[in-house]
C-alpha positions as CSV (number, residue, x, y, z in Angstrom):
1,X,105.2,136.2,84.6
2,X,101.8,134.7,83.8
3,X,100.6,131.9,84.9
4,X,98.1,129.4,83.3
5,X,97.0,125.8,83.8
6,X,94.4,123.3,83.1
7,X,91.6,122.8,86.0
8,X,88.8,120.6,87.6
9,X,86.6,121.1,89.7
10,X,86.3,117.2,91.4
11,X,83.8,118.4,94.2
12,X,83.0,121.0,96.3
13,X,85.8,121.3,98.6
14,X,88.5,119.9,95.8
15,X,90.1,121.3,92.5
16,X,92.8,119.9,90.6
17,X,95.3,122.0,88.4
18,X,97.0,119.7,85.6
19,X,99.7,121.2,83.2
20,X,100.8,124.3,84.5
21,X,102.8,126.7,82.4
22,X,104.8,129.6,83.5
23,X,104.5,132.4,81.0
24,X,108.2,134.7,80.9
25,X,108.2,137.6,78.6
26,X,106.7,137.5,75.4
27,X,108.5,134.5,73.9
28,X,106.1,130.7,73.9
29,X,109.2,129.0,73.6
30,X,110.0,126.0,76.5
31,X,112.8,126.2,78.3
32,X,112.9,123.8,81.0
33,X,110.4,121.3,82.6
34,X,109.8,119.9,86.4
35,X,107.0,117.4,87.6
36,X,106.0,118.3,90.9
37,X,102.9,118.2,94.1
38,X,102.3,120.9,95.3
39,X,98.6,122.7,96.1
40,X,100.1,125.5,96.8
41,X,98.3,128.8,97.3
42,X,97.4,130.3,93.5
43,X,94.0,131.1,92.4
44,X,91.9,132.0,89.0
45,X,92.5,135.4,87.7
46,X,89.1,134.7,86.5
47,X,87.2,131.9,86.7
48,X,86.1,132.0,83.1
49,X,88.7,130.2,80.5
50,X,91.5,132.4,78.8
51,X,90.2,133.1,75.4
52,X,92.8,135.9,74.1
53,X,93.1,135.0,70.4
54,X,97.1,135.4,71.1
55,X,97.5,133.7,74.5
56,X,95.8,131.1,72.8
57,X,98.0,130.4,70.3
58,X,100.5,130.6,72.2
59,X,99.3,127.8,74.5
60,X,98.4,125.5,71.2
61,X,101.3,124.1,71.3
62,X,101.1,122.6,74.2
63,X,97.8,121.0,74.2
64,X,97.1,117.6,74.7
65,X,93.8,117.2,74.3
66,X,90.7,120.0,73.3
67,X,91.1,121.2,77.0
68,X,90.3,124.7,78.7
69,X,93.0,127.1,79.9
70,X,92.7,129.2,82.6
71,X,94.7,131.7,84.1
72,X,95.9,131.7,87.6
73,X,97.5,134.3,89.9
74,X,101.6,133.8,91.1
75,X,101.5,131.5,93.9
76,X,104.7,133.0,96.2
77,X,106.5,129.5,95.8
78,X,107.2,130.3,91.5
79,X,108.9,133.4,92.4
């Protein structure tokens, strides 16, 4: 599973993650959806935005606005 999401920085001591997609297999195809709060514990991969050509089509399709994706780590909660 890979794990990526939208994110702000608001100030030093918070972030805010917004739209976070769980990544199964190879397929970009949605199969379920759930609204939740929850800080929880994951963290960047790398703090730079994803820019794989093919993760990134992938992830078009789900874009609201021109926004950044980033890749996070599993938080133990998604498991």
């Amino acid at each position: 599973m890979k794990v990526y999401t939208h994110f702000f920085k608001i100030n030093e001591t918070e972030e805010f993650r917004w739209r976070t997609l769980l990544h199964f297999g190879n397929s970009w195809d949605c199969i379920g959806s759930i609204v939740m709060k929850n800080p929880g514990s994951s963290t960047f991969t790398k703090e730079a935005p994803v820019s794989k050509p093919e993760v990134l089509e992938g992830l078009s399709r789900y874009r609201f606005k021109e926004l950044n994706w980033y890749e996070f780590s599993i938080d133990p909660t998604m498991r």
